[in-house]
C-alpha positions as CSV (number, residue, x, y, z in Angstrom):
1,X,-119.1,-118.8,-67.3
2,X,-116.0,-120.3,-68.3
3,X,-112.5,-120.5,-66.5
4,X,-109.5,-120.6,-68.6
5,X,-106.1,-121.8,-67.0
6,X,-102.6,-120.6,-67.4
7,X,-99.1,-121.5,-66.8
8,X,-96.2,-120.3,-67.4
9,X,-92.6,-120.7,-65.9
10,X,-89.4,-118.9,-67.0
11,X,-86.3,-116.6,-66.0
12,X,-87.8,-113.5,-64.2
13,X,-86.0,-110.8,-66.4
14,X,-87.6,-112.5,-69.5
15,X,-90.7,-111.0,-68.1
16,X,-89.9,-107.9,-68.0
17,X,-92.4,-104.9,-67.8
18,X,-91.8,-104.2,-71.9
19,X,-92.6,-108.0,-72.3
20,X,-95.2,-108.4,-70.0
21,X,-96.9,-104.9,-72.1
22,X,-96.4,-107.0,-75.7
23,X,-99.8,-109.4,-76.3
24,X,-97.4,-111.0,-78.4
25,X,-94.5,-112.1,-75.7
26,X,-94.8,-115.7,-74.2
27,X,-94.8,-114.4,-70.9
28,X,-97.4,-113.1,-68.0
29,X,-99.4,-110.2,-68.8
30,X,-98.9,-106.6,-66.6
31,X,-102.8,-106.8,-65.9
32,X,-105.0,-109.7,-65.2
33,X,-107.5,-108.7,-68.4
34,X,-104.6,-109.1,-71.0
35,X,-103.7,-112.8,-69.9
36,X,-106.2,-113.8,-72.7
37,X,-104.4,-111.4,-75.4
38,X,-101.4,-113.4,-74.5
39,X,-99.9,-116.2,-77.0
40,X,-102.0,-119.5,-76.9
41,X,-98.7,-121.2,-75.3
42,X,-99.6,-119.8,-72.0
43,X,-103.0,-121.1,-71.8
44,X,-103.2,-124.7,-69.9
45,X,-106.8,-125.1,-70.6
46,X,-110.7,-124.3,-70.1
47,X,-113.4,-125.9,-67.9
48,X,-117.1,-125.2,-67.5
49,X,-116.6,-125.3,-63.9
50,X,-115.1,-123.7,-61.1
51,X,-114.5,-127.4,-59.7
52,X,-113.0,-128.2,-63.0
53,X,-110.5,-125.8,-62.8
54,X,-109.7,-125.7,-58.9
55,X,-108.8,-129.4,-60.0
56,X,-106.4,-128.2,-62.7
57,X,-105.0,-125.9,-60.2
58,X,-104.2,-128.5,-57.4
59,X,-102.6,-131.1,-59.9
60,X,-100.0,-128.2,-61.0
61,X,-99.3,-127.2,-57.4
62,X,-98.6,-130.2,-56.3
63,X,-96.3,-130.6,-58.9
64,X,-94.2,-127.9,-58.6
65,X,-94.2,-127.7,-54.6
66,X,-91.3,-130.0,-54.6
67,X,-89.0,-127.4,-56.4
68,X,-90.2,-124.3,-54.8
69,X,-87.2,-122.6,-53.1
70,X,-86.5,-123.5,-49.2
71,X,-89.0,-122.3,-47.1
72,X,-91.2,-121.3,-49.8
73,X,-93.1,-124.3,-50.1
74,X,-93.2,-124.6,-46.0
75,X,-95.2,-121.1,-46.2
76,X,-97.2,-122.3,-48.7
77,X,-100.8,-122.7,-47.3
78,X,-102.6,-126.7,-46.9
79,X,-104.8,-126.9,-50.4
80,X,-107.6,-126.8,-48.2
81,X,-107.4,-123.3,-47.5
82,X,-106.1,-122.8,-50.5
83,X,-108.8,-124.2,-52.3
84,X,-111.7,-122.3,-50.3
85,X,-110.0,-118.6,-50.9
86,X,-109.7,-119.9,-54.4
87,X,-113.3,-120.7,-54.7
88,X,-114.0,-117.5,-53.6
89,X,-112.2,-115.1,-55.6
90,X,-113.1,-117.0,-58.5
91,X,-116.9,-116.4,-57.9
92,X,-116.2,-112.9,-56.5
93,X,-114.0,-111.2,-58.8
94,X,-112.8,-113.2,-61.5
95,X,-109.1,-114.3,-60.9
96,X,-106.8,-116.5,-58.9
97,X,-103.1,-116.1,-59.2
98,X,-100.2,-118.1,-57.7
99,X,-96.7,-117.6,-58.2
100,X,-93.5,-118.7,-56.4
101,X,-89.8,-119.0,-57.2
102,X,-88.2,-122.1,-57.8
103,X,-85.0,-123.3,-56.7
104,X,-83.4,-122.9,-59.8
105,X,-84.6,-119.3,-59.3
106,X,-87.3,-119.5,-62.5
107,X,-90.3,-118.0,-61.8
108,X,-93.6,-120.0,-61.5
109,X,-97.1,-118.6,-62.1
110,X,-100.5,-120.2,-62.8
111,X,-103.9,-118.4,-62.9
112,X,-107.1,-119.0,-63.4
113,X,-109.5,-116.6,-65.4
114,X,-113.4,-116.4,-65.8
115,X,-114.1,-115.8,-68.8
116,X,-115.5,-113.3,-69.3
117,X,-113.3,-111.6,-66.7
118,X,-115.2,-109.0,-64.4
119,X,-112.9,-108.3,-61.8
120,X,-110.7,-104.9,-61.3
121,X,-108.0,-104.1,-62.9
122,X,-105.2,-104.9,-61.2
123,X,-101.3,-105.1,-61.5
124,X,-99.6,-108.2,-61.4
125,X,-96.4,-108.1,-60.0
């Protein structure tokens, strides 16, 4: 099992449904599945591990807390609990997905895929 990372931050009505439909757009897929269809620019990275990647996930949190919108990042949850539903979802389904809005109003999302992916389908956004 592998778990492939991905990041991407932008202006919301880049990723627009039409773009978020095109494998070839830079920008988040419509469906978790299609994140690795997406252009290699999205993709942060690969790790063995869940560990491995849970790592990857709390060093890019924690660097874009600070420029969350206000209040956003005082409802974001401690890592700890964070981390644990995380952990879970990644060995249960397949996928972890956070997103948030920065104060500049760009639109942040990360993710973490097993690969292969054997969750549902689901609709992002």
């Amino acid at each position: 099992m592998r778990y492939i990372c991905y990041e991407w931050q932008g202006r919301p009505k880049d990723a627009h449904d039409a773009a978020r439909r095109d494998r070839a757009a830079p920008v988040p897929p419509l469906l978790i599945q299609e994140w690795q269809h997406k252009p290699g620019q999205l993709r942060a990275g690969a790790h063995e591990d869940v560990g491995s990647a849970l790592a990857w996930l709390r060093v890019r949190v924690a660097h874009h807390l600070p420029t969350l919108l206000p209040g956003h990042r005082e409802a974001h949850p401690g890592w700890d609990a964070q981390a644990r539903y995380a952990h879970h979802v990644l060995t249960c389904s397949g996928a972890y997905l956070w997103g948030r809005y920065s104060r500049d109003l760009s639109l942040i999302e990360l993710a973490v895929i097993t690969d292969p992916y054997r969750g549902p389908v689901y609709r992002l956004l």
